[in-house]
C-alpha positions as CSV (number, residue, x, y, z in Angstrom):
1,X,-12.5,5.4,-3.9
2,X,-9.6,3.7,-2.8
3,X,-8.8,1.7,0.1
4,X,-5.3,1.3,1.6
5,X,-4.3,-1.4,4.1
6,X,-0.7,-1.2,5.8
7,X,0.9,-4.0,7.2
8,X,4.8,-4.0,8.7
9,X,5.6,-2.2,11.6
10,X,6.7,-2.9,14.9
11,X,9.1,-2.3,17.7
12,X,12.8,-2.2,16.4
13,X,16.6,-1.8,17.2
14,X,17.7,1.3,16.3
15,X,20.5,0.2,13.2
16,X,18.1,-2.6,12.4
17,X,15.6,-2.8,9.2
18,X,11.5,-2.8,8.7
19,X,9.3,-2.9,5.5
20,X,6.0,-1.4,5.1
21,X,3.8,-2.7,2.8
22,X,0.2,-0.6,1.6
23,X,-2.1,-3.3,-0.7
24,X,-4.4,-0.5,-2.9
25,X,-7.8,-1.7,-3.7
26,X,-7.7,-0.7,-7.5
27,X,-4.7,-1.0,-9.9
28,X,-1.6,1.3,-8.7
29,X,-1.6,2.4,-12.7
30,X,-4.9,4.4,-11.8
31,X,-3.6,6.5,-8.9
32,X,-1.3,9.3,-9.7
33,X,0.7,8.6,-6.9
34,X,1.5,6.5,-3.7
35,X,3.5,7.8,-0.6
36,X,4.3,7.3,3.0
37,X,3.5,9.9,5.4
38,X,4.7,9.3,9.0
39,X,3.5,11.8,11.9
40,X,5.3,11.8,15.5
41,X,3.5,12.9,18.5
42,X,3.4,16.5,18.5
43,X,4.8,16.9,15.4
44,X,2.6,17.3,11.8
45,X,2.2,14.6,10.0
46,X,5.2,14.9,6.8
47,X,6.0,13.3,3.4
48,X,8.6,10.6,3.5
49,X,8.5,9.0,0.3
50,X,6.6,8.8,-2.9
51,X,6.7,7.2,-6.5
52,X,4.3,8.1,-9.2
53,X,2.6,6.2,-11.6
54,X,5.3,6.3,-13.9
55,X,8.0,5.4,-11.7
56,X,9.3,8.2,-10.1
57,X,10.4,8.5,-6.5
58,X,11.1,11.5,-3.9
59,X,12.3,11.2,-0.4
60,X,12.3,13.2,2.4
61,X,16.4,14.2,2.9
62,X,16.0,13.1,6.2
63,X,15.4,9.7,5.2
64,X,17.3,9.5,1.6
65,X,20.0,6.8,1.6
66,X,18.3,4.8,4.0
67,X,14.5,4.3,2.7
68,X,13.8,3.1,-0.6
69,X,10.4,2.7,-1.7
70,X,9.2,0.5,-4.2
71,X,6.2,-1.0,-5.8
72,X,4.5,-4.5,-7.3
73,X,1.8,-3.4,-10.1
74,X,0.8,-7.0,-10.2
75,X,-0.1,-7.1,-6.7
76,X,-1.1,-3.1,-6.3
77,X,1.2,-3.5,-3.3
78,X,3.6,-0.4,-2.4
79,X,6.7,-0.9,0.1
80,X,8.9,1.3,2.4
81,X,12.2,-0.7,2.9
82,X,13.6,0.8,6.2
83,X,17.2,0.7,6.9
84,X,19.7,2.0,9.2
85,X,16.7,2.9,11.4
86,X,17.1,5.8,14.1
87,X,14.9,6.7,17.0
88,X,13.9,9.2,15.2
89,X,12.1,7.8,12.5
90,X,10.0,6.8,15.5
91,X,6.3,7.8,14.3
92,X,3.0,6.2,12.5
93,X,3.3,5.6,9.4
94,X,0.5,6.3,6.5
95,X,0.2,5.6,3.2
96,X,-1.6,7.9,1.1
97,X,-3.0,7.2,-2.6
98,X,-3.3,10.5,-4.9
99,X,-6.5,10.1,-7.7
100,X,-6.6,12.5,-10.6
101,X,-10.2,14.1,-9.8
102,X,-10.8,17.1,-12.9
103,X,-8.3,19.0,-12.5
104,X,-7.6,18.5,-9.0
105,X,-6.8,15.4,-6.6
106,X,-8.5,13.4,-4.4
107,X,-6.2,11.6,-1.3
108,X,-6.8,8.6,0.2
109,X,-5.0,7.6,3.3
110,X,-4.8,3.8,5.7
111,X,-5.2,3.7,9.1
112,X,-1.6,4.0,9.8
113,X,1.1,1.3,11.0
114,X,3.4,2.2,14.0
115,X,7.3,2.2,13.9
116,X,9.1,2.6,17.0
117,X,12.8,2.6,17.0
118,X,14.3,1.8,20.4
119,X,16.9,-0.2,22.4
C-alpha cells in the first residue's frame, strides 16, 4: 500500500502561482507513476499531470505551458508548480500513485487539496 498526503492549496488570484506537494509513503522508485488529478464540481475527475518512474512527464493541453510537475526521490515528495492560474483550474486536486500489481496496476489516491482561483 501506499499513502499519499497533499499539502498546497488555497485561495488564489487568478495570474498568480500555487505548488502542490504529495509526500508518498514508500520510495517514488517503487511506483510506476505519480500524477495529479483535479475534479470540478460537476465535472469528472481528469488527469492533469504525470511523471513516471523514469522521468517522464504528460500534461493535460489544457494546462501545458503553465504546470510543471516535478519530483524529489530523496524526499518521495512529488510537486505541481502552478502558474499563470485561471478560474478555471478551479477544482480539488488529487494525487494518485500507480503500483505494478502482476500484470496490472493498483492506484492509490490522497484525500485531495482544494485550488480555487478567484479575484
Amino acid at each position: 500500500q501506499v499513502q499519499l498526503v497533499e499539502s498546497g492549496g488555497g485561495l488564489v488570484q487568478p495570474g498568480g502561482s500555487l505548488r502542490l506537494s504529495c509526500a508518498a509513503s514508500k520510495s517514488l522508485f517503487s511506483i510506476y507513476a505519480m500524477g495529479w488529478y483535479r475534479q470540478a464540481p460537476g465535472k469528472q475527475r481528469e488527469l492533469v499531470a504525470v511523471v513516471t518512474s523514469w522521468g517522464t512527464t504528460n500534461y493535460a493541453d489544457s494546462v501545458k505551458g503553465r504546470f510543471t510537475i516535478s519530483r524529489d526521490n530523496a524526499k518521495n515528495t512529488v510537486y505541481l508548480q502552478m502558474n499563470s492560474l485561471k478560474p478555471e483550474d478551479t477544482a480539488v486536486y488529487y494525487c494518485n500513485a500507480r503500483v505494478v500489481v502482476g500484470k496490472g496496476f493498483d492506484d492509490y489516491w490522497g484525500q485531495g487539496t482544494q485550488v480555487t482561483v478567484s479575484s
